[in-house]
C-alpha positions as protocol buffer text, in pm:
chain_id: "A"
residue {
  index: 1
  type: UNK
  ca { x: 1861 y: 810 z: -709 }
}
residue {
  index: 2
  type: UNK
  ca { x: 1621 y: 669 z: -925 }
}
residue {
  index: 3
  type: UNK
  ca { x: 1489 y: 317 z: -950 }
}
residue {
  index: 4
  type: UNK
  ca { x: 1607 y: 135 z: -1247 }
}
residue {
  index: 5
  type: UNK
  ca { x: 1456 y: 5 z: -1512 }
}
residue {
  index: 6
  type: UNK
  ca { x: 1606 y: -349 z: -1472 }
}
residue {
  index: 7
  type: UNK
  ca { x: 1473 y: -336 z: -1080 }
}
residue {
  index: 8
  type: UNK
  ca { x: 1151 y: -243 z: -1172 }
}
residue {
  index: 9
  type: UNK
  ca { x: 1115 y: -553 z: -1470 }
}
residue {
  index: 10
  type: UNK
  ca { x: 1245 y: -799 z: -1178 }
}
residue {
  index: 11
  type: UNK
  ca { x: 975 y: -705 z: -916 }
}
residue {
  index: 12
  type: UNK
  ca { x: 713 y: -530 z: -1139 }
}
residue {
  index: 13
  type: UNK
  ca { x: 520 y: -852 z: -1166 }
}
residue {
  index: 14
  type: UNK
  ca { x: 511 y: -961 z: -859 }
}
residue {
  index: 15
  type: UNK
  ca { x: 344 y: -637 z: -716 }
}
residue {
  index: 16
  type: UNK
  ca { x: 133 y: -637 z: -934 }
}
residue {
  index: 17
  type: UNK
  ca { x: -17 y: -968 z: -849 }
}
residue {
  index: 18
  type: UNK
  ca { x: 45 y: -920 z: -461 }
}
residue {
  index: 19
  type: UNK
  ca { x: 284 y: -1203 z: -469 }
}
residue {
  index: 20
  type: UNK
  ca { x: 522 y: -884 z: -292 }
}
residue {
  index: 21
  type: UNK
  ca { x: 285 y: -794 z: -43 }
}
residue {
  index: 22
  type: UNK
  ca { x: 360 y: -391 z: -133 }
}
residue {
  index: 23
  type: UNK
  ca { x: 578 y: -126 z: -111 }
}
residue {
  index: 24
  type: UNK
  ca { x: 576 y: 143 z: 180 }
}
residue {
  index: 25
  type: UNK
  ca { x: 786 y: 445 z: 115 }
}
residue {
  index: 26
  type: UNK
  ca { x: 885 y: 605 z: 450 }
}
residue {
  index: 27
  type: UNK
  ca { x: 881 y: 979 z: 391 }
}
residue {
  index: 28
  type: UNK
  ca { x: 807 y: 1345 z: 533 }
}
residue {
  index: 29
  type: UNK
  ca { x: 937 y: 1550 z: 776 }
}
residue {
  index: 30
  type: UNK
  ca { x: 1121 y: 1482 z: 1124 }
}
residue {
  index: 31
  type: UNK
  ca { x: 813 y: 1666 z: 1343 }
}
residue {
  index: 32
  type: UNK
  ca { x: 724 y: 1316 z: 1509 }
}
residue {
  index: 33
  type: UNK
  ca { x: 494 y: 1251 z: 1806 }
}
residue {
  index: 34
  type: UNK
  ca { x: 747 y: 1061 z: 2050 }
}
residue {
  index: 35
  type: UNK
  ca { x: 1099 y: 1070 z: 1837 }
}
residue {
  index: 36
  type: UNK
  ca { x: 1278 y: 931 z: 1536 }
}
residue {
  index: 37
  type: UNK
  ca { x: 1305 y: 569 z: 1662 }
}
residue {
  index: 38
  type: UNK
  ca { x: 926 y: 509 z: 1566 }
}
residue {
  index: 39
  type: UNK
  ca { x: 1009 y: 553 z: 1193 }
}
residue {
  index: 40
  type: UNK
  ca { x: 1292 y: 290 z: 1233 }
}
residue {
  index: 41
  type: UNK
  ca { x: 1057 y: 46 z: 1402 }
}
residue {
  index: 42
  type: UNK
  ca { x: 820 y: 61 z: 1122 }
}
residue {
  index: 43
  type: UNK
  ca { x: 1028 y: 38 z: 857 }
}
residue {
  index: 44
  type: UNK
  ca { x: 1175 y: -330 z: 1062 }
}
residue {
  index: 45
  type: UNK
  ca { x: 845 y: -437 z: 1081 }
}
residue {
  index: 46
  type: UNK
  ca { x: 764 y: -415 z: 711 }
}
residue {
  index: 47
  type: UNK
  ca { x: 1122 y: -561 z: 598 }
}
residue {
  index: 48
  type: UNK
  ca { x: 1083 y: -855 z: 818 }
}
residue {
  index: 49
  type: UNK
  ca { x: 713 y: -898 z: 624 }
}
residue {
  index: 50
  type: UNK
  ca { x: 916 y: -891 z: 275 }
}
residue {
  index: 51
  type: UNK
  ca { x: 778 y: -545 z: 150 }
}
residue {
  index: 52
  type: UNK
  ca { x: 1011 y: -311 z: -56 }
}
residue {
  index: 53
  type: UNK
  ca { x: 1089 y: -54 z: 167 }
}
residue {
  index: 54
  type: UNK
  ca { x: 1189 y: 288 z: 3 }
}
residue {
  index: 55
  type: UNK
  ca { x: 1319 y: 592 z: 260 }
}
residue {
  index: 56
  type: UNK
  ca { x: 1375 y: 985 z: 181 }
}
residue {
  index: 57
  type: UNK
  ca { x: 1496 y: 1276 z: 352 }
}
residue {
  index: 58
  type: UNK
  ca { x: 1470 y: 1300 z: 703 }
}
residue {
  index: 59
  type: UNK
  ca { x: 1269 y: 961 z: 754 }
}
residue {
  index: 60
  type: UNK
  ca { x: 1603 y: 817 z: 621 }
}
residue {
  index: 61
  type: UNK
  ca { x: 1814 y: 995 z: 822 }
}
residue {
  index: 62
  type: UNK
  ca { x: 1644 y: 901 z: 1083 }
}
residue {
  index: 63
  type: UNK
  ca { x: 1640 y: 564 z: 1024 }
}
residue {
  index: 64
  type: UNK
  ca { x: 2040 y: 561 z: 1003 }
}
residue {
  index: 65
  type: UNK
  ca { x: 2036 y: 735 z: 1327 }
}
residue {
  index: 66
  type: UNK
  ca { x: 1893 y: 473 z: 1488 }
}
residue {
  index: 67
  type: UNK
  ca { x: 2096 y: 155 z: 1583 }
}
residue {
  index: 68
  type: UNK
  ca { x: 1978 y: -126 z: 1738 }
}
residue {
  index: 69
  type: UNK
  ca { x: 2186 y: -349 z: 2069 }
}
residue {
  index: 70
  type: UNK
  ca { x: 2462 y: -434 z: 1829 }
}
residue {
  index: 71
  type: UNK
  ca { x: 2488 y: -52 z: 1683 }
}
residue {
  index: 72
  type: UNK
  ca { x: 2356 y: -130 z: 1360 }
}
residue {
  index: 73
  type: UNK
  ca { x: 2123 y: 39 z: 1161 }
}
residue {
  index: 74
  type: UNK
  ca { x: 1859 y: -81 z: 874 }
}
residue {
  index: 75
  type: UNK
  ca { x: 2079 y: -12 z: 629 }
}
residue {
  index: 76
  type: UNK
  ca { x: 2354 y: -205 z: 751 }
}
residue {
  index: 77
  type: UNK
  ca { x: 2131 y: -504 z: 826 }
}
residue {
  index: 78
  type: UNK
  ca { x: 1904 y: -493 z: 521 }
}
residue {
  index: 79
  type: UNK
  ca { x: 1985 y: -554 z: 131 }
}
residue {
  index: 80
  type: UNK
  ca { x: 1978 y: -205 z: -48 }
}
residue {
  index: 81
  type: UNK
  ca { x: 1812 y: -365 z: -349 }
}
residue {
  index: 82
  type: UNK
  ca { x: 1459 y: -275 z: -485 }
}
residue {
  index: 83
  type: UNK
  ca { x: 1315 y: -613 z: -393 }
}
residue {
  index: 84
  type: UNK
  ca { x: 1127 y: -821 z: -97 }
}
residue {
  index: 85
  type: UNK
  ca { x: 1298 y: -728 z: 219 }
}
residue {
  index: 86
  type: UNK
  ca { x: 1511 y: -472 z: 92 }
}
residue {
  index: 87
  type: UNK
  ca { x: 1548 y: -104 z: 204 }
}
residue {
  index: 88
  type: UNK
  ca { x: 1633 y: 200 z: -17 }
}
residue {
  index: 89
  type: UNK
  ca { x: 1736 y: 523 z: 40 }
}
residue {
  index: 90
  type: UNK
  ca { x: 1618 y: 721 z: -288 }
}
residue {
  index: 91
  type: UNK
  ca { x: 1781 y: 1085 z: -157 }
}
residue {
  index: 92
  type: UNK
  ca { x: 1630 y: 1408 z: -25 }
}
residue {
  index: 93
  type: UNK
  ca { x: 1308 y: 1508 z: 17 }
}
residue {
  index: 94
  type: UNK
  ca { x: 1262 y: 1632 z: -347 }
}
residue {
  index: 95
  type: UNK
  ca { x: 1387 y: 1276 z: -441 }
}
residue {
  index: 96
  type: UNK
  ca { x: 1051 y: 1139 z: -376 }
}
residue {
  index: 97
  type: UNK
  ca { x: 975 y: 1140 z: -707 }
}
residue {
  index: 98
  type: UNK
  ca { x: 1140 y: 875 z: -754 }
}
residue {
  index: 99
  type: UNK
  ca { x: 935 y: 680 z: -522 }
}
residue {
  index: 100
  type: UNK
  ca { x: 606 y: 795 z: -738 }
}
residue {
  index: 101
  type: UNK
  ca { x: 828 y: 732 z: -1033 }
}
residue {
  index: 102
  type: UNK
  ca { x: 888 y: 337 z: -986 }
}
residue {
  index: 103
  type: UNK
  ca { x: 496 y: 323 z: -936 }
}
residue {
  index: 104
  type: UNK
  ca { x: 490 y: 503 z: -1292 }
}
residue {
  index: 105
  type: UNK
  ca { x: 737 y: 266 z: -1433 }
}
residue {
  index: 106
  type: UNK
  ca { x: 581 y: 8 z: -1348 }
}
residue {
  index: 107
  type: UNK
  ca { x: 251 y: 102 z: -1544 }
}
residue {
  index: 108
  type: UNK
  ca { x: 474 y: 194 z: -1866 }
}
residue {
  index: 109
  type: UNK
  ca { x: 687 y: -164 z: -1843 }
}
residue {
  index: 110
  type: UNK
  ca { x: 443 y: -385 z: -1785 }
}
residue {
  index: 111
  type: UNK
  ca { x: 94 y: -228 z: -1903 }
}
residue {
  index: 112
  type: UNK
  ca { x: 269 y: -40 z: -2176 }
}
residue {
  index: 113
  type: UNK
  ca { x: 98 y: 281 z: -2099 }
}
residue {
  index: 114
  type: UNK
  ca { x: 227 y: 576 z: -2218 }
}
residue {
  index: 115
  type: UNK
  ca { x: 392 y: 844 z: -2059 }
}
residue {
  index: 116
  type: UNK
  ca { x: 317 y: 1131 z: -2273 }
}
residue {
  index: 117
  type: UNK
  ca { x: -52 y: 1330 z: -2145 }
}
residue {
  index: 118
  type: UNK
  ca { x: -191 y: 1037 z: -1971 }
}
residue {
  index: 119
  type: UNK
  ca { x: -195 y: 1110 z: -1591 }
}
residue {
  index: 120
  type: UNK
  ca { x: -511 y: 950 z: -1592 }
}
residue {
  index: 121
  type: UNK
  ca { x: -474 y: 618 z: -1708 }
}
residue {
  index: 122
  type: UNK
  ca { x: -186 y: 565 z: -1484 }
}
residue {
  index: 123
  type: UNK
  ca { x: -322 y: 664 z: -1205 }
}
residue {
  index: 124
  type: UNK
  ca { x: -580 y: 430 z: -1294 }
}
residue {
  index: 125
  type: UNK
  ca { x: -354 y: 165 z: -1354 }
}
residue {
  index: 126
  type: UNK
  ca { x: -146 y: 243 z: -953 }
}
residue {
  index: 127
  type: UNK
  ca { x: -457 y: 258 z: -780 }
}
residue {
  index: 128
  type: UNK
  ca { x: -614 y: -17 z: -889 }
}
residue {
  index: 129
  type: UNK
  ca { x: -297 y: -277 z: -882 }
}
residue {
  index: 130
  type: UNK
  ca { x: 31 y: -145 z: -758 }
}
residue {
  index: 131
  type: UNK
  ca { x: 4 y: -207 z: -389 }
}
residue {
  index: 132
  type: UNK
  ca { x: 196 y: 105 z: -296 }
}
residue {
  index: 133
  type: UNK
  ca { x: 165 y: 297 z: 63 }
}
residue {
  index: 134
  type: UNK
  ca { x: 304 y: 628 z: 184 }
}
residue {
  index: 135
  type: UNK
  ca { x: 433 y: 717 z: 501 }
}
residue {
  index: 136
  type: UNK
  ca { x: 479 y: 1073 z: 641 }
}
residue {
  index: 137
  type: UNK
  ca { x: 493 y: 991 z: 1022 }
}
residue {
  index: 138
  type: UNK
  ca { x: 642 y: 1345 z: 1128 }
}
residue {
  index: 139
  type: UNK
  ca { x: 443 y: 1555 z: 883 }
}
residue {
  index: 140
  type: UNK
  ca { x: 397 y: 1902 z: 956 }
}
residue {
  index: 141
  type: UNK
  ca { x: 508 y: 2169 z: 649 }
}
residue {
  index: 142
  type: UNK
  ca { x: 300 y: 2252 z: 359 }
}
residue {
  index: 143
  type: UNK
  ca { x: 575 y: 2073 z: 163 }
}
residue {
  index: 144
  type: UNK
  ca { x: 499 y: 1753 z: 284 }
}
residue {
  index: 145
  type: UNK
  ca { x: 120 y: 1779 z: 239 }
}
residue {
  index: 146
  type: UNK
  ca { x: 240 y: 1856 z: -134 }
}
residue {
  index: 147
  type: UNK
  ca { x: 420 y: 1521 z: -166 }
}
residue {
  index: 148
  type: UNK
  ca { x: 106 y: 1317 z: -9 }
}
residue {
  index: 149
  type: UNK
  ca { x: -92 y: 1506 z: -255 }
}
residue {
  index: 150
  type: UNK
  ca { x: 93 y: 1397 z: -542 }
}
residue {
  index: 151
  type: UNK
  ca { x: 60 y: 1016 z: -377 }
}
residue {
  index: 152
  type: UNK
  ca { x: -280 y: 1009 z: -390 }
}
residue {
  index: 153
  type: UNK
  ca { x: -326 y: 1165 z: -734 }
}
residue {
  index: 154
  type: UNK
  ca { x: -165 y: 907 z: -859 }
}
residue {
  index: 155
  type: UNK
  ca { x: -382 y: 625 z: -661 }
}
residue {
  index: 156
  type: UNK
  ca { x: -125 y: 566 z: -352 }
}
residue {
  index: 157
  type: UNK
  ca { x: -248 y: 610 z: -18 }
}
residue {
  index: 158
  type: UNK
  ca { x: -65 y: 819 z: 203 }
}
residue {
  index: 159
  type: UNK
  ca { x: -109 y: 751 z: 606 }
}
residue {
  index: 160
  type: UNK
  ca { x: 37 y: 1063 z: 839 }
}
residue {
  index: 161
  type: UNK
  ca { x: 91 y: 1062 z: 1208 }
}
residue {
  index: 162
  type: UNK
  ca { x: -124 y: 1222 z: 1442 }
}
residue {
  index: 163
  type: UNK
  ca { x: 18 y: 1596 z: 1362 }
}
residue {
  index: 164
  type: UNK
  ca { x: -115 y: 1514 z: 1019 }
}
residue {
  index: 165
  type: UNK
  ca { x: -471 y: 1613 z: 1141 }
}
residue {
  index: 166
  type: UNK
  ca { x: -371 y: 1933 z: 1140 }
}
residue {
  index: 167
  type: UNK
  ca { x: -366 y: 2015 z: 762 }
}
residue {
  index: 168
  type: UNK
  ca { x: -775 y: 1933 z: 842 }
}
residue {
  index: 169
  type: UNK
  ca { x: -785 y: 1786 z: 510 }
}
residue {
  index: 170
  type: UNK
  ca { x: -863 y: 1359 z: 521 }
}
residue {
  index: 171
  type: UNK
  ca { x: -964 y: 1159 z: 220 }
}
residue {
  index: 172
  type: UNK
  ca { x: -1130 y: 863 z: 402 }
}
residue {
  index: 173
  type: UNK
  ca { x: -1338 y: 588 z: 255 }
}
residue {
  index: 174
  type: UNK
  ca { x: -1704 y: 464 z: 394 }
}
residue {
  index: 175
  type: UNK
  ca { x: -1637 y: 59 z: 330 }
}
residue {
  index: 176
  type: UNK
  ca { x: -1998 y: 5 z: 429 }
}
residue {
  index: 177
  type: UNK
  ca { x: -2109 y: 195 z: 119 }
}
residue {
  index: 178
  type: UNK
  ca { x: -2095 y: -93 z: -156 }
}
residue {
  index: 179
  type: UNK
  ca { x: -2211 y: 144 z: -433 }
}
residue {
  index: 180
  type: UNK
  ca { x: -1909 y: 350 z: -367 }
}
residue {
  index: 181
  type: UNK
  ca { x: -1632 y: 37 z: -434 }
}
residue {
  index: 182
  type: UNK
  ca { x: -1732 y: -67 z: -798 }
}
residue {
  index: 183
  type: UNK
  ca { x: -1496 y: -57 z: -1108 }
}
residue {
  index: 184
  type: UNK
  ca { x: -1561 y: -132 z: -1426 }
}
residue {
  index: 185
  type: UNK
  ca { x: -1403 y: -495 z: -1556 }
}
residue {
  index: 186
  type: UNK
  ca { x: -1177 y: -409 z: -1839 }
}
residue {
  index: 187
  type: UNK
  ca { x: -1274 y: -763 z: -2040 }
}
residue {
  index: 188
  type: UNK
  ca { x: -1621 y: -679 z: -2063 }
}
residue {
  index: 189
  type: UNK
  ca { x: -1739 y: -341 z: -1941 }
}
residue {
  index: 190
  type: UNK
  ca { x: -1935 y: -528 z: -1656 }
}
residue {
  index: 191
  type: UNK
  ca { x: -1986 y: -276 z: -1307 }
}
residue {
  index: 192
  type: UNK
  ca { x: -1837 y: -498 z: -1041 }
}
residue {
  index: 193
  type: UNK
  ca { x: -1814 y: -421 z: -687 }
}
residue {
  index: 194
  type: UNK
  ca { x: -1398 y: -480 z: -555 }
}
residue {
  index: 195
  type: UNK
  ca { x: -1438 y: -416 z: -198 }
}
residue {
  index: 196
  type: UNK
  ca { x: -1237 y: -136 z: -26 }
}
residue {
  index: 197
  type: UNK
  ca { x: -894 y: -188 z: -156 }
}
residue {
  index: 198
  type: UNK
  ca { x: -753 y: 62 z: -81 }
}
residue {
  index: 199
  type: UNK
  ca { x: -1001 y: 199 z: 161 }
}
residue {
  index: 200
  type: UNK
  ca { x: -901 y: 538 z: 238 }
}
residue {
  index: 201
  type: UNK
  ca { x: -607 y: 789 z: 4 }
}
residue {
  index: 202
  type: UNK
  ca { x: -511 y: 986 z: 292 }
}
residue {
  index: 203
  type: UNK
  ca { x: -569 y: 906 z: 697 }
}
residue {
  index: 204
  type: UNK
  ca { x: -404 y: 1041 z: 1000 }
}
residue {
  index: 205
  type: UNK
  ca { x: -331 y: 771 z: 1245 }
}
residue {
  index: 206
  type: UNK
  ca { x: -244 y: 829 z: 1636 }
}
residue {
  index: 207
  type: UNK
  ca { x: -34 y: 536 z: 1739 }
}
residue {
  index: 208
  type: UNK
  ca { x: 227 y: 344 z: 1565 }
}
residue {
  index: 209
  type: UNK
  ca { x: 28 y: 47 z: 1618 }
}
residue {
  index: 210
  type: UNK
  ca { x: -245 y: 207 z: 1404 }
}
residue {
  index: 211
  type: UNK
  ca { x: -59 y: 326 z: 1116 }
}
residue {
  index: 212
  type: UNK
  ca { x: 118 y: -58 z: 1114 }
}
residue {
  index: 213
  type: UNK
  ca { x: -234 y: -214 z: 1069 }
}
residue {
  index: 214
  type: UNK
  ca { x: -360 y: 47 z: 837 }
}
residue {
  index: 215
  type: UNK
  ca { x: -39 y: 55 z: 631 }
}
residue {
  index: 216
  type: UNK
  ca { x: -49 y: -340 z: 625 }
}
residue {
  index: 217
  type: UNK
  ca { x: -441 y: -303 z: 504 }
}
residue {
  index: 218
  type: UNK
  ca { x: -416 y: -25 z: 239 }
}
residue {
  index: 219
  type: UNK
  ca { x: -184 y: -221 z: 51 }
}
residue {
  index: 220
  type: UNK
  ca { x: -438 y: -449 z: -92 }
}
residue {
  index: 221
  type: UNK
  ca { x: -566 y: -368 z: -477 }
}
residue {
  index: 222
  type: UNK
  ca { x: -846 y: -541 z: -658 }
}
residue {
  index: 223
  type: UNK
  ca { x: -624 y: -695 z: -887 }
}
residue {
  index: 224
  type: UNK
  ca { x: -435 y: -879 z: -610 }
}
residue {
  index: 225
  type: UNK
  ca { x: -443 y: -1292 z: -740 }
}
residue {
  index: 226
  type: UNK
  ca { x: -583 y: -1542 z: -461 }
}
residue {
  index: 227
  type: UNK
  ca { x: -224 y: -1569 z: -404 }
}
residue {
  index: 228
  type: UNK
  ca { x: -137 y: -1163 z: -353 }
}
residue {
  index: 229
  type: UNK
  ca { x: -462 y: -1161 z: -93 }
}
residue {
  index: 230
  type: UNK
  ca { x: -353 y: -1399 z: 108 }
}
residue {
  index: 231
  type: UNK
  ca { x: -43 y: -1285 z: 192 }
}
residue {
  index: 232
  type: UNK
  ca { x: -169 y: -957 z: 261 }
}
residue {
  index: 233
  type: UNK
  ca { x: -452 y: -1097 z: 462 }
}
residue {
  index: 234
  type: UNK
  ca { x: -189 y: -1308 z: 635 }
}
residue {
  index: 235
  type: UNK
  ca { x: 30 y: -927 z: 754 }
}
residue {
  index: 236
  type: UNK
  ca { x: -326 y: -740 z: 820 }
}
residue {
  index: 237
  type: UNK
  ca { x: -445 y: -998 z: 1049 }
}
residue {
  index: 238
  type: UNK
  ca { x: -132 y: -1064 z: 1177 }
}
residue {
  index: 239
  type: UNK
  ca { x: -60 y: -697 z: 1272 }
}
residue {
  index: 240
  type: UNK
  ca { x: -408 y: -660 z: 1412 }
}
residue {
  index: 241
  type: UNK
  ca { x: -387 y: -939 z: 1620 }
}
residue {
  index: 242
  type: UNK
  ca { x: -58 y: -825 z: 1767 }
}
residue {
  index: 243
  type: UNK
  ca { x: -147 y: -473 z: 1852 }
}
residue {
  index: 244
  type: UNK
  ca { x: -547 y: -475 z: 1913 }
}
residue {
  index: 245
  type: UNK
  ca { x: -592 y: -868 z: 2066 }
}
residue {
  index: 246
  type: UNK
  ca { x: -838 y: -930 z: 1824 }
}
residue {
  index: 247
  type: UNK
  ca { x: -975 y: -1025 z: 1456 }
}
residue {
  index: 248
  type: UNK
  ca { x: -1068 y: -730 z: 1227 }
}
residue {
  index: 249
  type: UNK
  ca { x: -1387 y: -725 z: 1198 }
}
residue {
  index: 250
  type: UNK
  ca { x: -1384 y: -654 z: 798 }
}
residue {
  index: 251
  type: UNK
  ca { x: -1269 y: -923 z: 690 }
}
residue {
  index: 252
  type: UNK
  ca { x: -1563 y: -1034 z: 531 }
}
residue {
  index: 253
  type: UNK
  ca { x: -1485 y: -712 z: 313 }
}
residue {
  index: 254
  type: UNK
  ca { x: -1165 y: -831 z: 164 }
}
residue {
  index: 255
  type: UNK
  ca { x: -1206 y: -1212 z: 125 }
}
residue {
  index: 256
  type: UNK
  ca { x: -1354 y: -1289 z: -218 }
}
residue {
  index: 257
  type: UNK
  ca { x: -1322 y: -1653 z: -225 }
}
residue {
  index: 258
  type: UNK
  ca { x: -1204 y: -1937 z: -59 }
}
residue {
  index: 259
  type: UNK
  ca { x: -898 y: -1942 z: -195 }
}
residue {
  index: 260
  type: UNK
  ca { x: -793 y: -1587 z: -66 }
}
residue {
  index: 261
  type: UNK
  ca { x: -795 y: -1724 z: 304 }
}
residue {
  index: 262
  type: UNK
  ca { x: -470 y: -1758 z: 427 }
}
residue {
  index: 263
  type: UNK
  ca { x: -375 y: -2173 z: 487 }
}
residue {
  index: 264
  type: UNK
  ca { x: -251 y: -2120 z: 862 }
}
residue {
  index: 265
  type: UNK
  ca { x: -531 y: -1912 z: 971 }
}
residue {
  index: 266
  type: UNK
  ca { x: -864 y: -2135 z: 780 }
}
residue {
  index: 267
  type: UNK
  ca { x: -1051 y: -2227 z: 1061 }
}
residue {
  index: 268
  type: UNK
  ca { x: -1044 y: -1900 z: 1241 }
}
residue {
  index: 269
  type: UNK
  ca { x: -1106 y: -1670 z: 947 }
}
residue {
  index: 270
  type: UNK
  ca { x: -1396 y: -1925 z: 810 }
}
residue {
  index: 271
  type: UNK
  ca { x: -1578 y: -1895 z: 1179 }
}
residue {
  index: 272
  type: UNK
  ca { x: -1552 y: -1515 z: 1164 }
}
residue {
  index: 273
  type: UNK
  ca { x: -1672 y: -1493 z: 784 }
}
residue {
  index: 274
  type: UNK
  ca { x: -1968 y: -1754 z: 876 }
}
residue {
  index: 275
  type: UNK
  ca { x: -2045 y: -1529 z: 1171 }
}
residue {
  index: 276
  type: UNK
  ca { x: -2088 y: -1166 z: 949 }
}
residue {
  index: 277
  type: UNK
  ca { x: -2271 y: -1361 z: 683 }
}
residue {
  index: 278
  type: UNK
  ca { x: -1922 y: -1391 z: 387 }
}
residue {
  index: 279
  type: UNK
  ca { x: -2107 y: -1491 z: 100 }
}
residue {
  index: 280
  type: UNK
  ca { x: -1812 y: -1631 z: -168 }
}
residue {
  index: 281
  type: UNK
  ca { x: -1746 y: -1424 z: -509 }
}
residue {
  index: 282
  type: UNK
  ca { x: -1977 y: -1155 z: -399 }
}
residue {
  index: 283
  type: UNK
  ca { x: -1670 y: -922 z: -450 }
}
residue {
  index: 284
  type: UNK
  ca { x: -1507 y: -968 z: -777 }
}
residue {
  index: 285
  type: UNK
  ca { x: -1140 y: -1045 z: -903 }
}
residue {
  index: 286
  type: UNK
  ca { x: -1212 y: -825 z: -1257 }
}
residue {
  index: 287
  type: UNK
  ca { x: -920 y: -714 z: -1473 }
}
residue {
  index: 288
  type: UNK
  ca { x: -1032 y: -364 z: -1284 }
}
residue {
  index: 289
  type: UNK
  ca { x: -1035 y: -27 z: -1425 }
}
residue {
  index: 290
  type: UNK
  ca { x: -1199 y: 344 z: -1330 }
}
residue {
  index: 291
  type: UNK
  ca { x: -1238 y: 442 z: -1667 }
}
residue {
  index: 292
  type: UNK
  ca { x: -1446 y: 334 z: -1979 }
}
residue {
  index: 293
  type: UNK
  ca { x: -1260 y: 402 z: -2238 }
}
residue {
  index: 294
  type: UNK
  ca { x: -1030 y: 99 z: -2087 }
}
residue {
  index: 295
  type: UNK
  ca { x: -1296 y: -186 z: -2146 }
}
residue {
  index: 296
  type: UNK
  ca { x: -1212 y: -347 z: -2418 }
}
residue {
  index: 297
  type: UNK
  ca { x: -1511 y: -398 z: -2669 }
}
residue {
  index: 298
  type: UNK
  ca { x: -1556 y: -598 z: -2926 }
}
residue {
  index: 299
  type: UNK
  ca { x: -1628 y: -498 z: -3296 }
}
């Protein structure tokens, strides 16, 4: 069913500022490259990282169908709250709008934006702060390319498996393209350039290993505090060191100061950053928004 109210003004705050690195909702049809247990493994690797993990229709079917040594399943090992580490199970496949409902909330709760005609200001408010991911590993019916569609409308990125690339329809970022990453900063109408966060809205990956790192890296915002970033810097490397042996090589990209480098890794992110020529506060931390009207001018 839906997520409450009361859930979403316990955690609302915390994704907003990153402090939770994000929220991956695990969704889409069963049509999966190499079976059901893939779904359950990603889902484990995100709960153990202390993301909210949300499930629907046959993702979450699948993921009770798959038990681990002691024949458990997630939901028998994880808390069903909506919180860090906790997995939920919102319904069917038409209950995913639910999923793009908490992100919704959230902007009415804690931005106090209204519900009533104004798609576009929420969206604004998701994609620029809510650190929100889909996940439709075994996508294949025109269905499911309708719920990633209404994901990224709204500002979440969706990532697909590799049968994804057959709707022949990506919506991929070019990071290297500065002009095309600046917002305007709500306090004073300044044009700042964020970074890609998120880079792409909707990317087909091959591997599981791939759609862990990208999952892990489209869940950083512009609004994320030093704090937020570093966590999520501290799962992207992480994840990228695990499954390709090496540093990404954009980090420069997403560190905006100092103070976004995660404590355990300083040495080896500062050599990489002095090697691709980091320059600090180059990208911005603005109060970030897409659309004029949302600076607030004086007089």
């Amino acid at each position: 069913g839906a997520i409450q109210d009361t859930e979403i003004r316990e955690v609302g705050q915390p994704i907003v500022f990153g402090e939770i690195p994000g929220v991956v909702a695990l969704v889409g049809c069963a049509n999966y490259p190499a079976g059901g247990d893939d779904v359950a493994r990603i889902a484990e690797e995100f709960l153990k990282r202390r993301f909210i993990v949300l499930t629907s229709g046959c993702s979450a079917m699948n993921i009770a169908m798959t038990k681990d040594e002691d024949g458990l399943n997630l939901y028998q090992k994880y808390s069903g709250s909506f919180d860090a580490g906790g997995l939920v199970n919102v319904g069917s496949c038409v209950a995913n709008s639910h999923i793009t409902g908490a992100a919704i909330k959230i902007a009415n709760i804690f931005a106090k934006r209204s519900l009533r005609g104004n798609y576009e200001e929420i969206a604004d408010y998701i994609y620029n702060r809510v650190g929100a991911v889909g996940l439709a590993w075994g996508a294949m019916s025109q269905k499911a390319a309708s719920i990633a569609a209404g994901c990224w409308r709204l500002g979440i990125p969706v990532v697909v498996g590799p049968h994804g690339a057959k709707y022949r329809r990506m919506l991929l970022g070019r990071k290297e393209k500065e002009e095309d990453w600046n917002v305007y900063n709500a306090r004073d109408g300044e044009e700042v350039y964020v970074g890609p966060a998120p880079e792409h809205l909707f990317y087909a990956a091959e591997t599981v290993e791939e759609a862990l790192v990208m999952i892990a890296k489209l869940a950083m915002r512009p609004n994320d505090t030093n704090k937020g970033r570093a966590v999520k810097l501290t799962h992207y490397i992480d994840l990228h060191k695990k499954h390709y042996c090496s540093m990404p090589d954009d980090l420069h990209l997403y560190v905006r100061r100092t103070q976004d480098i995660p404590f355990t890794m300083r040495d080896e992110i500062v050599n990489v950053l002095e090697e691709s020529g980091w320059v600090e506060d180059k990208i911005a931390i603005p109060d970030p928004t897409l659309l004029d009207r949302m600076v607030r001018r004086r007089g």
